[in-house]
N, C-alpha and C positions, 0 to 999 in steps of 0.2 A: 303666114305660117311660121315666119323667124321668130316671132313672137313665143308661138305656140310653143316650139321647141325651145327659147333657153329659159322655158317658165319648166319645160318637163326636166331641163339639166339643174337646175335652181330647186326643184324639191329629190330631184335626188340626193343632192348635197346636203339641204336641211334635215331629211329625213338619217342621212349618215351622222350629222351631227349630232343630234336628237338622240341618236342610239348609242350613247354613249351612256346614256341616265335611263331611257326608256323599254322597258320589256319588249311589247310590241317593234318599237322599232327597231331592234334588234336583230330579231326573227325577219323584221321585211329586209336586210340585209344582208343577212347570214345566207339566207333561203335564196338569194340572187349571186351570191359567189360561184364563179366560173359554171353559171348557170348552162348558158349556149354550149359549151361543152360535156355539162353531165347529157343534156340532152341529143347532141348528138350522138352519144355513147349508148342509149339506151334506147333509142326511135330506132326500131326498123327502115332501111330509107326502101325496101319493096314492097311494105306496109300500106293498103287503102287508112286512112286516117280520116274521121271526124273528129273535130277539135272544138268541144264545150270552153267557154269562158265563163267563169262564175265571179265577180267582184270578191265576196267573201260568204260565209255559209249560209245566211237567209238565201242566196243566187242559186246555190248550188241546189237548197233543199229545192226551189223550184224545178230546176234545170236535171235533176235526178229520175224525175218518172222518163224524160227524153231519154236520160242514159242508158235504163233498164229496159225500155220498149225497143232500143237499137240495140241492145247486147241480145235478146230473141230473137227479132225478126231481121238482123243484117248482121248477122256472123263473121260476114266477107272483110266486115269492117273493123279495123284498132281504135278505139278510145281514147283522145286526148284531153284530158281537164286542168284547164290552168285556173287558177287563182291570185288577185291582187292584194287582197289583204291575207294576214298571217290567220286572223279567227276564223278565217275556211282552214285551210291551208293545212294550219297545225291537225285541225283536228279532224278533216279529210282524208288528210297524206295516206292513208292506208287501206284509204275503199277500195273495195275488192271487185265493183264495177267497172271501173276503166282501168286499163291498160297502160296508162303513164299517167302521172298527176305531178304538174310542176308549180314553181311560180310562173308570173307573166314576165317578162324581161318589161323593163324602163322603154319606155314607147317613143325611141329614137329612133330616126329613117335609118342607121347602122346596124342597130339592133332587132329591126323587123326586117330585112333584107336578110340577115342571117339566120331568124328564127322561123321565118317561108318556107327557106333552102331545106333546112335541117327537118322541120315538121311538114312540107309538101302536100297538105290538106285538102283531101276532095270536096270536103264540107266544111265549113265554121259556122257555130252558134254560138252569139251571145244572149244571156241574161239579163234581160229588164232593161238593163243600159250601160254605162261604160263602153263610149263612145272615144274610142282611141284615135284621135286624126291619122297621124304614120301608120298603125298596120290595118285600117279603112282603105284609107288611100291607094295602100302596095295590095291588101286585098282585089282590088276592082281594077289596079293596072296590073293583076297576073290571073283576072277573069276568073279567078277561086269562089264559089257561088258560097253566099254569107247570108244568113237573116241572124234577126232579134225575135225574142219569143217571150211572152209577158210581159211586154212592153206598157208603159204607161207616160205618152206626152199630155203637159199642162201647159198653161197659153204663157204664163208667167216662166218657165224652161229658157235656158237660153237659145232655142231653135228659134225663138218667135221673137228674140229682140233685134233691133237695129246694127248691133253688133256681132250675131250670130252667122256669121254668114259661112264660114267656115263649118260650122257645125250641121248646116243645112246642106254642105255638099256632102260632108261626111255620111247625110243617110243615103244618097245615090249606089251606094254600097252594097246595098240590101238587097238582097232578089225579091224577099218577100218581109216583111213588117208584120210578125205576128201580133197584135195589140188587145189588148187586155178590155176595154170598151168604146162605143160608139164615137163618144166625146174626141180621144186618140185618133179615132180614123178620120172623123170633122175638121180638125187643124191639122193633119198632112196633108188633107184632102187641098186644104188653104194654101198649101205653100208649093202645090200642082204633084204631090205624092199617090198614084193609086195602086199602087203594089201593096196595099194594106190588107187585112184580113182581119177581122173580128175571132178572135181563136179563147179568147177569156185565161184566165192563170191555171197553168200547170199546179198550182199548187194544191187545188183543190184535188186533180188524180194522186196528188202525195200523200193528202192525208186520208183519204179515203184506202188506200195503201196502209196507210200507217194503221189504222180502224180495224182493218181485215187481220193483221199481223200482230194483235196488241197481246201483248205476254201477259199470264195468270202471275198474278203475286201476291206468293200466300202472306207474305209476311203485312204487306197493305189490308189484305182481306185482315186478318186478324186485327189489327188496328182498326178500321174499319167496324165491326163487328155487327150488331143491330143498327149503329145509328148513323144519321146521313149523313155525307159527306161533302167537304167544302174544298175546291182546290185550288191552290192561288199560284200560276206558272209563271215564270221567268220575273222575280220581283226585286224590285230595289228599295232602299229606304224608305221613303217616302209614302210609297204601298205599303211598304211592314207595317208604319206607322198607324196606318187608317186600319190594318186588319185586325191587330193588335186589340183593340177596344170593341172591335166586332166578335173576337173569339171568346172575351170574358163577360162580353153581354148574351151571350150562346152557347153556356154548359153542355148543352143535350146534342150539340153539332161536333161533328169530331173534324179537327183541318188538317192539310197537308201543305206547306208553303214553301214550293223550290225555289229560289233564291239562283236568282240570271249569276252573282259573281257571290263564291262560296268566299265571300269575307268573313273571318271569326270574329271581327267584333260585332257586325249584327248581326249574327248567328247565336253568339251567347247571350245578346240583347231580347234578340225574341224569346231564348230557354226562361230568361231569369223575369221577363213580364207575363208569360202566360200562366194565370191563376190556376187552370184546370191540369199543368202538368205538360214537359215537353221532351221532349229526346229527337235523336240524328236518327238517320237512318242506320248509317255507317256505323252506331254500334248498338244496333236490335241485330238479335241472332232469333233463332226458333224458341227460345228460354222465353224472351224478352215478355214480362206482365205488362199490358197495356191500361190496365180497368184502371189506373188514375194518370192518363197520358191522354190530354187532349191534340196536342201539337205534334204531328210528326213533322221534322224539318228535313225536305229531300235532299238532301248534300251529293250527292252521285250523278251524272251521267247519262243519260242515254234512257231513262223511265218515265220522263215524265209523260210521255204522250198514252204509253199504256196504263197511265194511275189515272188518267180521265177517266176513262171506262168504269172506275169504282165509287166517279162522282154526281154530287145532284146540281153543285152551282159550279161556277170558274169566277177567275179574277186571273183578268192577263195584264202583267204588270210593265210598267217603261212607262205608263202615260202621265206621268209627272215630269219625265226626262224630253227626249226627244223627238220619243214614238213607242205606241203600243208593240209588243212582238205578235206571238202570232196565236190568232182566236181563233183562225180555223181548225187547229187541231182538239180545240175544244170542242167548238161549234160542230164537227162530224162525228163527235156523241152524243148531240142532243142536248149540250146545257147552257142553260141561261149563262149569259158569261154579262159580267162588268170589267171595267177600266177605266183609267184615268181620262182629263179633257185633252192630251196629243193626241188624236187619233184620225184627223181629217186629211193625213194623207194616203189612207189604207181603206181603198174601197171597200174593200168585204166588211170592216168596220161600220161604217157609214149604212151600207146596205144592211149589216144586222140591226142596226139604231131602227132602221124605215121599218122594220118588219117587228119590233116590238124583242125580239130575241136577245138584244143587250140592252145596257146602261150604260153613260157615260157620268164619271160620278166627279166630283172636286174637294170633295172631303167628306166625311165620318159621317155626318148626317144625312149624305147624299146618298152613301153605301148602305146605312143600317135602312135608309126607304127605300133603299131598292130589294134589298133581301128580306126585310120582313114579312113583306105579301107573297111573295113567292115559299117563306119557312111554313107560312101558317095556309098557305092555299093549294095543295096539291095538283089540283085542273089547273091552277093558272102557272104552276111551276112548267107543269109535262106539255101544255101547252107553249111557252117561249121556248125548251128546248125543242119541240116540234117541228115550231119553225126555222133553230138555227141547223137542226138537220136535215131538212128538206132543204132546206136553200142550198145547204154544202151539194146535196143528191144532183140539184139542178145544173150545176155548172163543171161537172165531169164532161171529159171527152178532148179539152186541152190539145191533149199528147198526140190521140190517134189522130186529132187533124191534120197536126202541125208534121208528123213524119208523114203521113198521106199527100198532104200535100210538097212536103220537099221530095220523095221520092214516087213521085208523080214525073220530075223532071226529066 
């Protein structure tokens, strides 16, 4: 465990130093000054508390249907959300669902001794993973009942190596092991774990949330107009790249392409190659003539899950990087969605592959065969969205197990 600890004082240090040149790391430092104290300043200490841990905002979006089903149905209860990275953090800090939203303190036996005391938690949930040895540990020596919830272990993990062994106590922790599928609950099962539960991702009650809630926007519809629509979520380079020559082989298709990090230079990149015409959003007003604008480029915020609802294909972008983001908020409006070849860490991915509902493409010609048949075949379009919303439909229920079962106890 000494190990463990002066590897966690060693990237606090690097991470200090780092933020000297780095945005991100900045924010993860800034956002940890005289933390344990803002927080005991602001915790009710006569407060019942559950306390969600989210890594950073993919965690949290999971971990959100949990938040809003306990703000209904257990009132009794304060809200605590912390976060490890700043790209929750930043753009969380002001959810209106929980009750306190901090960062995580540095995961020192000092600093989780103090941050127990101060936060006194009836309940803790983590997110997917972010397995913290120090507040595991002080968790289960102060009998504070903890699970994980959309979990997902693989054999290759460090639970399962030679050198894991630390990491295998660390789940003893757990009251219960909400896990995401079969395979999950087969290697805890190996390492003498049966506190598991098959409960499948919260995420899918998100977007099915998300579907229900999705905002009218006229100014999309107008763009939009007669003709169908293409929409390409959270994109980087290399996806521009390939869509770019999809949109000038496809006049009659009108596109929408949000872009994961609003960089102005390929922003201006994709205005000055799109043959049919492009403009921002950020500056269409109700004036704005659309009839020679093929390209709206989402530059904003908080829309794109309800600009699905105005489309006929998807493109979810990252699978050139390090991983796709997220298809399900496509997939629970029914459309055919592609992406790039990262994508074999993300079940639901894989599972829309097996069902015929996506494509996994590797370049331009991979893309234009996968959307040709679907432009020119309309059964076979409405059919792979079919499938990708029926599958989202099947794996609702998540949430109400996962509080059913912790408040069952």
């Amino acid at each position: 465990m000494w190990i463990y600890n002066i590897a966690i004082l060693l990237y606090g240090w690097a991470i200090r130093l780092v933020s000297i040149r780095h945005r991100k790391a900045q924010l993860w430092v800034a956002g940890r000054k005289q933390l344990l104290e803002r927080m005991a300043e602001a915790i009710d200490p006569k407060s019942r508390i559950v306390w969600l841990h989210a890594a950073s905002l993919g965690e949290f979006e999971q971990g959100r249907p949990i938040i809003e089903a306990l703000r209904k149905e257990h009132p009794e209860y304060k809200i605590l959300v912390t976060f490890f990275s700043p790209s929750g953090y930043e753009i969380r800090k002001n959810y209106a669902g929980a009750d306190y939203i901090f960062y995580l303190p540095l995961d020192t036996p000092r600093n989780v001794r103090r941050l127990l005391d101060i936060v006194h938690p009836e309940i803790v949930i983590f997110v997917k993973y972010e397995f913290w040895l120090n507040l595991l540990h002080e968790l289960r020596r102060r009998q504070i009942r903890t699970y994980v919830v959309s979990a997902i272990f693989r054999r290759k993990s460090i639970f399962f190596r030679f050198y894991g062994g630390m990491w295998r106590n660390a789940l003893e922790s757990f009251d219960v092991m909400f896990v995401q599928n079969e395979e999950s609950k087969q290697l805890l099962a190996e390492l003498g774990f049966d506190n598991v539960m098959i409960a499948g991702d919260t995420r899918f009650d998100r977007v099915a949330e998300i579907a229900q809630q999705a905002k009218r926007i006229e100014l999309v519809e107008r763009f939009r107009g007669e003709n169908p629509l293409f929409i390409a979520g959270s994109t980087w380079g290399p996806d521009e790249e390939l869509l770019i020559p999809l949109m000038n082989a496809n006049p009659e298709v009108r596109f929408v392409i949000a872009p994961h990090e609003m960089d102005q230079t390929r922003i201006n990149h994709l205005i000055s190659q799109t043959a049919g015409g492009a403009v921002r959003f950020t500056q269409c007003d109700e004036q704005t003539d659309f009839a020679h604008t093929q390209l709206l480029i989402l530059d904003t915020m908080g829309m794109l899950s309800s600009v699905y609802g105005y489309a006929s294909w998807g493109y979810i972008g990252g699978g050139f990087g390090v991983g796709i983001h997220n298809t399900l908020e496509a997939a629970t409006f029914g459309l055919p969605i592609a992406f790039g070849p990262n994508y074999r860490k993300f079940k639901e991915a894989c599972d829309l592959l097996s069902l015929g509902a996506a494509a996994s493409i590797n370049n331009y010609e991979e893309l234009a065969a996968w959307f040709t048949p679907l432009r020119d075949d309309e059964s076979l379009r409405l059919a792979a969205g079919r499938s990708a919303k029926e599958y989202t439909q099947r794996h609702l229920g998540a949430t109400r197990l996962i509080l059913r079962t912790i408040f069952s106890k």
